[in-house]
C-alpha positions as a printed Julia matrix, in Angstrom:
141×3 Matrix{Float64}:
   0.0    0.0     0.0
   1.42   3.74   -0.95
  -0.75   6.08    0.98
   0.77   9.98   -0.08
  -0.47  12.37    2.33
  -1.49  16.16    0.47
  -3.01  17.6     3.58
  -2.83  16.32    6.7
  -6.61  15.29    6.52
  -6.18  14.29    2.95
  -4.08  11.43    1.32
  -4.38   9.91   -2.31
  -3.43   6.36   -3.02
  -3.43   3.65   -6.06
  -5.92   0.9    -5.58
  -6.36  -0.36   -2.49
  -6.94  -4.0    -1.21
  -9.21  -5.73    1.27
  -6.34  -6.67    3.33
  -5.14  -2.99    3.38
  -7.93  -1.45    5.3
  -6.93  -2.55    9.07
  -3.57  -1.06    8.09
  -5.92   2.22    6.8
  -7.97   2.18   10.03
  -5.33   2.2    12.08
  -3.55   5.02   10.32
  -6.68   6.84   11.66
  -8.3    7.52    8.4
 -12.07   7.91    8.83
 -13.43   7.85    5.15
 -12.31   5.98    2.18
 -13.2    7.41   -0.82
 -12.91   5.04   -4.12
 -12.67   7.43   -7.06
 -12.16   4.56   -9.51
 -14.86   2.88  -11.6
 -15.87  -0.64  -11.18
 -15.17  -1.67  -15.21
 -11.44  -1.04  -14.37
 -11.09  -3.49  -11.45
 -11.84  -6.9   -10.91
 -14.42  -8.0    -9.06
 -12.88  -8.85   -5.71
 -12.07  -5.25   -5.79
 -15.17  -3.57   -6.89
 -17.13  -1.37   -4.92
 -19.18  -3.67   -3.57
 -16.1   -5.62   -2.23
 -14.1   -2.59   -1.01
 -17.3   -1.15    1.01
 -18.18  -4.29    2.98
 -14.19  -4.59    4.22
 -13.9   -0.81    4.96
 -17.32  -0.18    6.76
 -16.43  -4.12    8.43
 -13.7   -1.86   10.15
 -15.42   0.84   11.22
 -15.12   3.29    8.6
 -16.93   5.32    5.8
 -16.96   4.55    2.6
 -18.39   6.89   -0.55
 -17.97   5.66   -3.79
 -17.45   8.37   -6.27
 -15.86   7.25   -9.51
 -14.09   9.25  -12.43
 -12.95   8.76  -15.8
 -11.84  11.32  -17.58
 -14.99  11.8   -19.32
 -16.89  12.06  -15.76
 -14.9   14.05  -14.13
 -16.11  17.63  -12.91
 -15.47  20.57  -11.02
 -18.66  19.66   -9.59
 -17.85  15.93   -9.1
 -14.51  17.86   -7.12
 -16.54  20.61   -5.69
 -18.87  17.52   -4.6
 -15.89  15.69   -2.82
 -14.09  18.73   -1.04
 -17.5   18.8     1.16
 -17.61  15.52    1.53
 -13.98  15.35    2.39
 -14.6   18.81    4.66
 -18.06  16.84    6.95
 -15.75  13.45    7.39
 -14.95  14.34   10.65
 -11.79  12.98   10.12
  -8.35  12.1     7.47
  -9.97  11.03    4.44
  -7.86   8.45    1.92
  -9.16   8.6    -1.83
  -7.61   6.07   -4.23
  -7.5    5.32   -8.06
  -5.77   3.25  -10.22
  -1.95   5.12   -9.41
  -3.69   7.91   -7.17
  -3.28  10.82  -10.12
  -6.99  10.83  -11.0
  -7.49  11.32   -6.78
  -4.88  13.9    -6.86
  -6.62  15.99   -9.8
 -10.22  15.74   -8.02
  -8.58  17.44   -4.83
  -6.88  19.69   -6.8
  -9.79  20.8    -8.66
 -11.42  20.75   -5.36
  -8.94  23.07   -3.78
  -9.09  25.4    -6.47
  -9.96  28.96   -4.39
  -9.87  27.56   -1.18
  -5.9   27.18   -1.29
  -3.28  28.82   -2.93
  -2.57  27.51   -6.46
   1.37  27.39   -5.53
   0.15  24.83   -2.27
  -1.89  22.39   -3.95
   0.59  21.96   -6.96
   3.49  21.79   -4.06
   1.35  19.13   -2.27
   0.87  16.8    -4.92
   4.39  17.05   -6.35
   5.74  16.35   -2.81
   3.31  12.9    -2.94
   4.76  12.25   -6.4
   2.0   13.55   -8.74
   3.45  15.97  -11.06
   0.22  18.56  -12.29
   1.84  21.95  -12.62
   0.4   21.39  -16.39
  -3.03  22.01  -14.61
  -1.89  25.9   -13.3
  -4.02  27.52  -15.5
  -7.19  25.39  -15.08
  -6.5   25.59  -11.23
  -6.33  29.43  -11.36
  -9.25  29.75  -13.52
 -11.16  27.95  -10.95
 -10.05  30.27   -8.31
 -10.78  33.26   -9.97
 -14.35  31.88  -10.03
């Protein structure tokens, strides 16, 4: 497992396991957000398989998938609040964690600096200083 913290309420990760979520739970994560579709995993780690084992532990779990064709600056906006009422660290995940890196980011967008968010998800390995402009448009909103 490669959890990559942005914030320290907010970490992105590639696709997670069944197996992985006592070692999420226990890194104090309250919410696990799956921002990847069901067509691009196999079943034993579809949605329906990844909710049972993280709710099994205690946690919550939204499923909000993307593909690049779905995804929003609502579907973002959408996640930030979800992600701000958690109560608690939040861990999205994807196939390599970009996708979950972009939603944030899009997410962020006027609520942080442009400068911080593209700083936070180069630190965790995600390199979207391509994405200044859209980011700043978003801000300027």
């Amino acid at each position: 497992m490669d959890i990559r913290q942005l914030t320290p309420d907010f970490a992105v990760s590639p696709q997670i396991d069944p197996t992985d979520v006592p070692q999420i739970a226990a890194a104090g994560f309250k919410t696990v957000v799956c921002n990847r579709p069901d067509e691009e995993v196999p079943v034993e780690l579809g949605f329906e398989t990844m909710k049972i084992a993280v709710e099994a532990a205690g946690l919550t779990f939204i499923n909000l998938p993307a593909t690049h064709q779905t995804l929003s600056l609502n579907m973002a906006q959408h996640q930030a609040s979800l992600v701000d009422d958690a109560g608690g660290p939040v861990l999205a995940y994807c196939a390599s964690g970009t996708r979950s890196s972009i939603i944030w980011s899009f997410g962020m967008a006027g609520r942080l600096p442009t400068d911080e968010i593209i700083s936070a998800t180069t630190k965790a390995g995600y390199q979207l200083g391509q994405m200044r402009p859209q980011l700043d448009a978003i801000a300027a909103q």
